[in-house]
C-alpha positions as CSV (number, residue, x, y, z in Angstrom):
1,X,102.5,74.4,80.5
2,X,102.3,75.5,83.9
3,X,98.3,77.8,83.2
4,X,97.3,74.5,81.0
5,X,93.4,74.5,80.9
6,X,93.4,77.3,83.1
7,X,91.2,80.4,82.6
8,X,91.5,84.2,83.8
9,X,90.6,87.6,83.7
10,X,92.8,90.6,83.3
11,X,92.1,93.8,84.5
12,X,93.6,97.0,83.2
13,X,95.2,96.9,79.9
14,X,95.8,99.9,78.1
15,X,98.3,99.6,75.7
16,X,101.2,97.4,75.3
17,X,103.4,98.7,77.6
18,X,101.1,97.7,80.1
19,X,102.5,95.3,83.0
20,X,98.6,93.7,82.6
21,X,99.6,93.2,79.0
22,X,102.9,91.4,79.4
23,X,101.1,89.6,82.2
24,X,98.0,88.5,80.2
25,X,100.6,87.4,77.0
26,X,102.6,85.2,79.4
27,X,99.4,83.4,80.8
28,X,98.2,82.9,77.1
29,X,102.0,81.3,76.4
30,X,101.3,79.4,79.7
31,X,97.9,78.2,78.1
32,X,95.7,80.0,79.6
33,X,92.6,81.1,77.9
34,X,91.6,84.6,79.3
35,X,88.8,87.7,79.7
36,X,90.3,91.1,78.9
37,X,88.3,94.3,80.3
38,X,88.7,97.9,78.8
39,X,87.5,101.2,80.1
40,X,86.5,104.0,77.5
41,X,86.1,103.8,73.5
42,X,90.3,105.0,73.7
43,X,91.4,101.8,75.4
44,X,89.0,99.5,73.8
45,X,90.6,100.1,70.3
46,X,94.3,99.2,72.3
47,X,93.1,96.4,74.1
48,X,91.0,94.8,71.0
49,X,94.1,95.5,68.8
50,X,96.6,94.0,71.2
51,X,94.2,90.5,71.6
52,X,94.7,89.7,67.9
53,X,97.3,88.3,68.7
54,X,96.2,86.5,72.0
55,X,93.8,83.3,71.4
56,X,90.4,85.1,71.2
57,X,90.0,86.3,74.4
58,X,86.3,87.4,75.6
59,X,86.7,91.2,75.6
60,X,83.8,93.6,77.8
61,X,83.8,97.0,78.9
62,X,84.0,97.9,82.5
63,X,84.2,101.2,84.9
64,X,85.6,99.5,88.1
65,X,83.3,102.3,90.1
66,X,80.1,100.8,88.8
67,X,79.3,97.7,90.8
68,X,76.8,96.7,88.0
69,X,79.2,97.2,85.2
70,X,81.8,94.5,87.2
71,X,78.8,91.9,87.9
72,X,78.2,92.2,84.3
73,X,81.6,91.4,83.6
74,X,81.5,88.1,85.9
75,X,78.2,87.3,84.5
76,X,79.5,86.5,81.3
77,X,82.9,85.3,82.5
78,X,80.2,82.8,84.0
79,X,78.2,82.3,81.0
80,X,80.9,82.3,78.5
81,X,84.0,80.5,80.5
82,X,82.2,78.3,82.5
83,X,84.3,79.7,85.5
84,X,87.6,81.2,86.6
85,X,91.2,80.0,87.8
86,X,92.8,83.6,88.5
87,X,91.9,87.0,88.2
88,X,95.0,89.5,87.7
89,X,93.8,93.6,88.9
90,X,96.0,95.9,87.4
91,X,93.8,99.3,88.0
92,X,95.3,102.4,89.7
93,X,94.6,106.3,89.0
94,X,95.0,109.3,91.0
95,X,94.3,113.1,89.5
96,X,97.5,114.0,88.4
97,X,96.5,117.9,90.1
98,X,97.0,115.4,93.6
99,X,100.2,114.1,92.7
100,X,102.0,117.8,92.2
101,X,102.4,119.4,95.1
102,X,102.0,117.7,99.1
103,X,100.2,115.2,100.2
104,X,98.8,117.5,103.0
105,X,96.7,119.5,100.0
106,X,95.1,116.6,99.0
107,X,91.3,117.1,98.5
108,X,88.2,115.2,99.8
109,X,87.3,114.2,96.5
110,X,91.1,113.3,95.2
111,X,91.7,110.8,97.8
112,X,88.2,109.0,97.7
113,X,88.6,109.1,93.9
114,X,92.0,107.1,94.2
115,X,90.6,104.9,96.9
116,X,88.0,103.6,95.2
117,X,89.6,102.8,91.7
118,X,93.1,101.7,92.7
119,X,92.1,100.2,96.0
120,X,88.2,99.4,96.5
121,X,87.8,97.9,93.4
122,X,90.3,94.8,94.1
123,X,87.6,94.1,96.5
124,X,84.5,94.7,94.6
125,X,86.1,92.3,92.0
126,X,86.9,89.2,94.2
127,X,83.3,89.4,95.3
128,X,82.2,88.1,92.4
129,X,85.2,86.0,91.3
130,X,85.6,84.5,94.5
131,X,82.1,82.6,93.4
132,X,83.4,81.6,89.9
133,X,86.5,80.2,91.6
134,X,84.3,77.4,93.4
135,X,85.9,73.9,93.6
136,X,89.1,75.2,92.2
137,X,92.4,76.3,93.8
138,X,92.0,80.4,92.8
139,X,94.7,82.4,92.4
140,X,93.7,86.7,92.7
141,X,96.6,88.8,92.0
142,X,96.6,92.6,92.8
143,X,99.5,94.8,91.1
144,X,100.9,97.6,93.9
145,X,104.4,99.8,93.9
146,X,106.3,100.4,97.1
147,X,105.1,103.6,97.4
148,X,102.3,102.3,99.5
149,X,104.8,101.3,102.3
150,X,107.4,104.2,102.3
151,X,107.0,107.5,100.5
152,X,107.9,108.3,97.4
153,X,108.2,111.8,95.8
154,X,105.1,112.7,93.6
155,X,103.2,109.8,94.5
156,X,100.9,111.2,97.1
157,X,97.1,109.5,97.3
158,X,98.7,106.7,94.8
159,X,100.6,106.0,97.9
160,X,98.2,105.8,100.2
161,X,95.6,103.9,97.9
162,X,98.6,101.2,97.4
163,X,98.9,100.9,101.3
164,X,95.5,100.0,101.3
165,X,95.5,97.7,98.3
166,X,98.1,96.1,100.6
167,X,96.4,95.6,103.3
168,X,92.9,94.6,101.6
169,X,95.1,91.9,99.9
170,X,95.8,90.2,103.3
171,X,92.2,90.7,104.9
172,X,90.9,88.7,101.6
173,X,93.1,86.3,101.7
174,X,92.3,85.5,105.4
175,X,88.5,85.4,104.0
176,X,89.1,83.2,101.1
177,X,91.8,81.1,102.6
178,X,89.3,78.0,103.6
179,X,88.1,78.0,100.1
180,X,90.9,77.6,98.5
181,X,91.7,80.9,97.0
182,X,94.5,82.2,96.9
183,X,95.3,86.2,97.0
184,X,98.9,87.8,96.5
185,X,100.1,91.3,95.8
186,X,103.2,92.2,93.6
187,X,105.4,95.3,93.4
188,X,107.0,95.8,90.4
189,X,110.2,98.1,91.1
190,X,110.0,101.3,88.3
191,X,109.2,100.4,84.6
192,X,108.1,103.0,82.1
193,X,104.2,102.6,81.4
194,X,101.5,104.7,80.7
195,X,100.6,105.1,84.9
196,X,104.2,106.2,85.5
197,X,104.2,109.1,83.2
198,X,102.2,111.2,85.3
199,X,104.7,111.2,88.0
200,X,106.5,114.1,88.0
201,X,110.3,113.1,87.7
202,X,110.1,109.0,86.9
203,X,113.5,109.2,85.3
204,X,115.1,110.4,88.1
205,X,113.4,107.7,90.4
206,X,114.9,105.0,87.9
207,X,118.4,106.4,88.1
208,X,118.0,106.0,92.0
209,X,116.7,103.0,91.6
210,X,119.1,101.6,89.4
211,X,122.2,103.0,91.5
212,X,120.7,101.6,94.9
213,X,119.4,98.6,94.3
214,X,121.5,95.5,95.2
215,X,121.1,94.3,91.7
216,X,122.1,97.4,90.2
217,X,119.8,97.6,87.8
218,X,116.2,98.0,86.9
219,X,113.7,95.5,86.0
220,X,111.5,95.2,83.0
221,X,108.2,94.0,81.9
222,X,109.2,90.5,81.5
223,X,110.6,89.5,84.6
224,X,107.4,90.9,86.3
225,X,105.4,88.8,83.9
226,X,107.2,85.7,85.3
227,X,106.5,86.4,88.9
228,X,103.1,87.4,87.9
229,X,103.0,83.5,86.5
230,X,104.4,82.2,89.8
231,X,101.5,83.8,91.8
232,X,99.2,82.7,89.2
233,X,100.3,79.0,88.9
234,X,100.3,76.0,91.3
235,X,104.4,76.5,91.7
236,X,103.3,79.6,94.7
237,X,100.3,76.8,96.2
238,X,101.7,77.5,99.6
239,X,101.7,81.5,99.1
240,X,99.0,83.7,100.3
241,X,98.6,87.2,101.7
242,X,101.5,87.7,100.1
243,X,104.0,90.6,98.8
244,X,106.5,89.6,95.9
245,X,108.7,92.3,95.4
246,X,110.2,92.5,91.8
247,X,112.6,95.4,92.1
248,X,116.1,94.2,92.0
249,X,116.2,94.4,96.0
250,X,115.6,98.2,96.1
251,X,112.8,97.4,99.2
252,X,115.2,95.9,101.4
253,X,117.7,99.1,100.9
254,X,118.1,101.5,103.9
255,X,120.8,103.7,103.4
Protein backbone atom coordinates (compact mmCIF):
# COMPACT_ATOMS: atom_id res chain seq x y z
CA UNK A 1 0.00 0.00 0.00
CA UNK A 2 1.49 3.07 -1.24
CA UNK A 3 0.54 5.43 2.58
CA UNK A 4 1.64 2.04 4.49
CA UNK A 5 2.69 3.24 8.11
CA UNK A 6 2.15 6.60 7.05
CA UNK A 7 0.25 9.18 9.20
CA UNK A 8 -1.78 12.55 8.25
CA UNK A 9 -3.95 15.23 9.06
CA UNK A 10 -6.92 16.29 7.07
CA UNK A 11 -8.21 19.60 7.16
CA UNK A 12 -11.72 20.62 6.18
CA UNK A 13 -14.26 17.91 6.16
CA UNK A 14 -17.69 18.71 6.21
CA UNK A 15 -19.75 16.22 4.97
CA UNK A 16 -19.27 13.47 2.54
CA UNK A 17 -19.29 15.17 -0.42
CA UNK A 18 -16.26 16.74 0.64
CA UNK A 19 -13.13 16.41 -1.71
CA UNK A 20 -11.20 16.30 2.01
CA UNK A 21 -13.46 13.35 2.61
CA UNK A 22 -12.82 11.31 -0.44
CA UNK A 23 -9.21 12.36 0.06
CA UNK A 24 -8.90 11.34 3.74
CA UNK A 25 -10.91 7.63 2.72
CA UNK A 26 -8.38 6.93 0.04
CA UNK A 27 -5.33 7.62 2.45
CA UNK A 28 -7.01 5.31 5.06
CA UNK A 29 -7.44 2.52 1.96
CA UNK A 30 -3.73 3.40 1.31
CA UNK A 31 -2.98 2.66 5.12
CA UNK A 32 -2.67 5.60 6.34
CA UNK A 33 -3.70 6.31 9.86
CA UNK A 34 -4.95 10.00 10.04
CA UNK A 35 -6.08 13.28 12.30
CA UNK A 36 -9.42 14.75 11.19
CA UNK A 37 -10.27 18.54 12.36
CA UNK A 38 -13.84 20.02 12.47
CA UNK A 39 -15.03 23.58 12.91
CA UNK A 40 -18.42 24.16 14.78
CA UNK A 41 -20.79 21.72 16.77
CA UNK A 42 -22.67 21.33 12.91
CA UNK A 43 -19.61 19.77 11.25
CA UNK A 44 -18.35 17.91 14.25
CA UNK A 45 -21.51 15.64 14.16
CA UNK A 46 -20.56 15.08 10.03
CA UNK A 47 -17.15 14.58 10.50
CA UNK A 48 -17.44 12.17 13.77
CA UNK A 49 -20.20 10.32 11.82
CA UNK A 50 -18.31 9.95 8.65
CA UNK A 51 -14.88 8.52 10.69
CA UNK A 52 -16.88 5.42 11.88
CA UNK A 53 -16.08 4.13 9.17
CA UNK A 54 -12.32 5.23 8.89
CA UNK A 55 -9.79 3.38 11.44
CA UNK A 56 -10.31 5.61 14.58
CA UNK A 57 -8.96 8.63 13.49
CA UNK A 58 -7.89 11.30 16.27
CA UNK A 59 -10.70 13.91 15.77
CA UNK A 60 -10.17 17.87 17.44
CA UNK A 61 -11.80 20.97 16.89
CA UNK A 62 -10.15 23.85 15.11
CA UNK A 63 -10.97 27.56 13.88
CA UNK A 64 -8.07 27.96 11.31
CA UNK A 65 -8.13 31.95 12.51
CA UNK A 66 -7.06 31.10 15.94
CA UNK A 67 -3.26 30.42 15.97
CA UNK A 68 -3.75 28.75 19.45
CA UNK A 69 -6.56 26.52 18.37
CA UNK A 70 -4.06 25.04 15.34
CA UNK A 71 -0.93 24.62 17.77
CA UNK A 72 -3.40 22.76 19.92
CA UNK A 73 -4.17 20.70 17.10
CA UNK A 74 -0.34 19.88 16.34
CA UNK A 75 0.25 19.39 19.92
CA UNK A 76 -1.71 16.43 20.15
CA UNK A 77 -0.99 15.21 16.60
CA UNK A 78 2.50 15.26 18.55
CA UNK A 79 1.48 13.63 21.60
CA UNK A 80 -0.92 11.18 20.19
CA UNK A 81 0.79 10.25 16.54
CA UNK A 82 4.09 10.51 17.50
CA UNK A 83 4.51 12.72 14.25
CA UNK A 84 3.25 13.42 10.77
CA UNK A 85 3.92 12.20 7.08
CA UNK A 86 1.41 14.66 5.13
CA UNK A 87 -0.98 17.16 5.96
CA UNK A 88 -3.93 17.66 3.31
CA UNK A 89 -5.63 21.68 3.78
CA UNK A 90 -8.82 21.71 2.27
CA UNK A 91 -10.26 25.21 3.92
CA UNK A 92 -11.72 27.95 1.76
CA UNK A 93 -14.77 30.53 2.48
CA UNK A 94 -15.64 33.78 1.21
CA UNK A 95 -19.13 35.80 2.38
CA UNK A 96 -21.37 34.67 -0.07
CA UNK A 97 -22.74 38.85 -0.03
CA UNK A 98 -18.83 39.14 -1.88
CA UNK A 99 -19.35 36.58 -4.37
CA UNK A 100 -22.75 38.30 -5.89
CA UNK A 101 -22.09 41.18 -7.56
CA UNK A 102 -18.15 42.62 -8.79
CA UNK A 103 -15.25 42.13 -7.55
CA UNK A 104 -14.64 45.92 -7.54
CA UNK A 105 -17.39 46.12 -4.45
CA UNK A 106 -15.61 43.89 -2.47
CA UNK A 107 -15.17 45.18 1.14
CA UNK A 108 -12.16 45.62 3.46
CA UNK A 109 -13.36 43.13 5.74
CA UNK A 110 -14.69 40.52 2.90
CA UNK A 111 -11.34 40.14 1.33
CA UNK A 112 -9.17 39.88 4.62
CA UNK A 113 -11.87 37.42 5.80
CA UNK A 114 -11.22 35.15 2.68
CA UNK A 115 -7.51 35.78 2.86
CA UNK A 116 -6.97 34.63 5.99
CA UNK A 117 -9.16 31.35 6.04
CA UNK A 118 -8.67 30.04 2.52
CA UNK A 119 -5.21 31.42 2.10
CA UNK A 120 -3.22 32.41 5.42
CA UNK A 121 -4.07 29.45 7.14
CA UNK A 122 -2.09 26.90 4.74
CA UNK A 123 0.69 28.78 6.21
CA UNK A 124 -0.08 29.05 9.75
CA UNK A 125 -0.60 25.19 9.49
CA UNK A 126 2.82 24.12 7.95
CA UNK A 127 4.38 26.09 10.74
CA UNK A 128 3.73 23.74 13.01
CA UNK A 129 3.62 20.52 10.76
CA UNK A 130 6.70 21.32 9.15
CA UNK A 131 8.27 20.43 12.84
CA UNK A 132 6.35 17.14 13.17
CA UNK A 133 7.59 16.18 9.66
CA UNK A 134 11.35 16.09 10.98
CA UNK A 135 13.49 13.26 9.62
CA UNK A 136 10.76 12.21 7.28
CA UNK A 137 10.10 12.92 3.55
CA UNK A 138 6.72 15.35 4.18
CA UNK A 139 4.24 15.69 1.87
CA UNK A 140 1.75 19.21 2.42
CA UNK A 141 -0.98 19.36 0.00
CA UNK A 142 -3.15 22.58 -0.38
CA UNK A 143 -6.56 22.11 -2.41
CA UNK A 144 -7.17 25.44 -4.91
CA UNK A 145 -9.67 25.91 -8.26
CA UNK A 146 -8.52 27.72 -11.23
CA UNK A 147 -10.26 30.57 -10.41
CA UNK A 148 -7.17 31.82 -8.74
CA UNK A 149 -5.32 32.03 -12.15
CA UNK A 150 -8.09 33.29 -14.61
CA UNK A 151 -11.48 34.72 -13.57
CA UNK A 152 -14.29 32.97 -13.13
CA UNK A 153 -17.95 34.39 -12.88
CA UNK A 154 -19.17 34.61 -9.16
CA UNK A 155 -15.97 33.68 -7.68
CA UNK A 156 -14.70 37.08 -6.78
CA UNK A 157 -12.30 37.23 -3.33
CA UNK A 158 -12.32 33.16 -3.66
CA UNK A 159 -10.35 33.97 -6.65
CA UNK A 160 -8.07 36.08 -5.40
CA UNK A 161 -7.51 34.07 -2.07
CA UNK A 162 -6.71 30.89 -4.47
CA UNK A 163 -4.09 33.02 -6.30
CA UNK A 164 -2.51 33.44 -3.22
CA UNK A 165 -2.88 29.97 -1.85
CA UNK A 166 -0.96 29.46 -5.13
CA UNK A 167 1.68 31.39 -4.72
CA UNK A 168 2.22 30.69 -0.84
CA UNK A 169 2.39 27.02 -1.99
CA UNK A 170 5.69 27.72 -3.98
CA UNK A 171 7.30 30.16 -1.45
CA UNK A 172 6.88 27.12 1.19
CA UNK A 173 8.10 24.84 -0.73
CA UNK A 174 11.20 26.81 -1.57
CA UNK A 175 11.47 27.06 2.46
CA UNK A 176 11.01 23.49 3.21
CA UNK A 177 12.69 22.14 0.26
CA UNK A 178 16.22 21.32 2.17
CA UNK A 179 14.20 19.52 4.79
CA UNK A 180 12.73 17.28 2.86
CA UNK A 181 9.20 18.51 2.70
CA UNK A 182 7.41 18.43 0.10
CA UNK A 183 4.44 21.08 -0.77
CA UNK A 184 2.02 20.76 -3.88
CA UNK A 185 -1.22 22.38 -4.82
CA UNK A 186 -4.15 20.66 -6.68
CA UNK A 187 -7.07 22.04 -8.79
CA UNK A 188 -9.81 20.01 -8.96
CA UNK A 189 -11.85 21.06 -12.26
CA UNK A 190 -15.94 21.67 -11.03
CA UNK A 191 -17.50 18.96 -8.64
CA UNK A 192 -20.67 19.58 -6.74
CA UNK A 193 -19.72 20.03 -2.93
CA UNK A 194 -20.97 21.99 -0.16
CA UNK A 195 -18.20 25.17 -1.14
CA UNK A 196 -19.62 25.20 -4.71
CA UNK A 197 -23.18 25.79 -3.83
CA UNK A 198 -22.66 29.23 -2.98
CA UNK A 199 -21.70 30.13 -6.38
CA UNK A 200 -24.17 31.66 -8.12
CA UNK A 201 -24.76 29.50 -11.40
CA UNK A 202 -22.31 26.21 -10.79
CA UNK A 203 -24.41 24.24 -13.15
CA UNK A 204 -23.82 26.36 -15.84
CA UNK A 205 -19.95 26.40 -15.14
CA UNK A 206 -20.18 22.47 -15.35
CA UNK A 207 -21.96 22.40 -18.66
CA UNK A 208 -19.06 24.72 -19.95
CA UNK A 209 -16.82 22.77 -18.47
CA UNK A 210 -17.89 19.61 -19.69
CA UNK A 211 -18.42 20.92 -23.46
CA UNK A 212 -14.78 22.57 -23.44
CA UNK A 213 -12.65 20.49 -21.90
CA UNK A 214 -10.47 18.22 -24.07
CA UNK A 215 -11.83 15.27 -22.20
CA UNK A 216 -15.21 16.23 -22.61
CA UNK A 217 -16.36 15.52 -19.52
CA UNK A 218 -16.19 16.42 -15.96
CA UNK A 219 -14.38 14.85 -13.16
CA UNK A 220 -15.52 13.44 -9.91
CA UNK A 221 -14.53 13.00 -6.39
CA UNK A 222 -12.59 9.95 -7.02
CA UNK A 223 -10.19 10.71 -9.51
CA UNK A 224 -9.18 13.82 -7.42
CA UNK A 225 -8.74 11.39 -4.53
CA UNK A 226 -6.14 9.50 -6.66
CA UNK A 227 -4.11 12.58 -7.57
CA UNK A 228 -4.47 13.68 -4.10
CA UNK A 229 -2.60 10.13 -3.23
CA UNK A 230 0.00 10.80 -5.89
CA UNK A 231 1.07 14.14 -4.18
CA UNK A 232 0.72 12.44 -0.91
CA UNK A 233 2.81 9.29 -1.70
CA UNK A 234 6.55 8.62 -2.53
CA UNK A 235 5.27 7.97 -6.46
CA UNK A 236 5.39 12.39 -6.78
CA UNK A 237 9.18 12.25 -4.64
CA UNK A 238 10.56 14.48 -7.40
CA UNK A 239 7.38 17.03 -7.33
CA UNK A 240 7.35 20.18 -5.37
CA UNK A 241 5.94 23.70 -5.80
CA UNK A 242 3.70 22.13 -7.78
CA UNK A 243 0.16 22.54 -9.62
CA UNK A 244 -1.76 19.27 -10.56
CA UNK A 245 -4.53 20.16 -12.45
CA UNK A 246 -7.54 17.53 -12.29
CA UNK A 247 -10.02 19.00 -14.74
CA UNK A 248 -10.20 16.98 -17.86
CA UNK A 249 -7.74 19.60 -19.60
CA UNK A 250 -10.15 22.56 -19.20
CA UNK A 251 -6.86 24.85 -17.99
CA UNK A 252 -4.99 24.41 -21.00
CA UNK A 253 -8.26 25.52 -23.19
CA UNK A 254 -8.09 28.95 -24.88
CA UNK A 255 -10.69 29.38 -27.22
Amino acid sequence: MLLDGKKGVVFGIANKRSLAWVIARRTVEEGASLALTYQGERIEDNVRELAESLNDPLIMPCDVTRDDEIEAVFTQIKEKMGGLDFMVHAVAAARREELDGEFVNTSRDGYLFAQEVSSYSLTAMTRYAAPLMAGRPGSILALTYLGGERVIPHYNVMGVAKAALDMSVRYLAADLGPQGIRVNALSAGPIKTLSSAGIKGFSRILDHMKDRAPLRRNVDQAEVADAALFLLSNMSRGVTGETLHVDSGYHIVGM
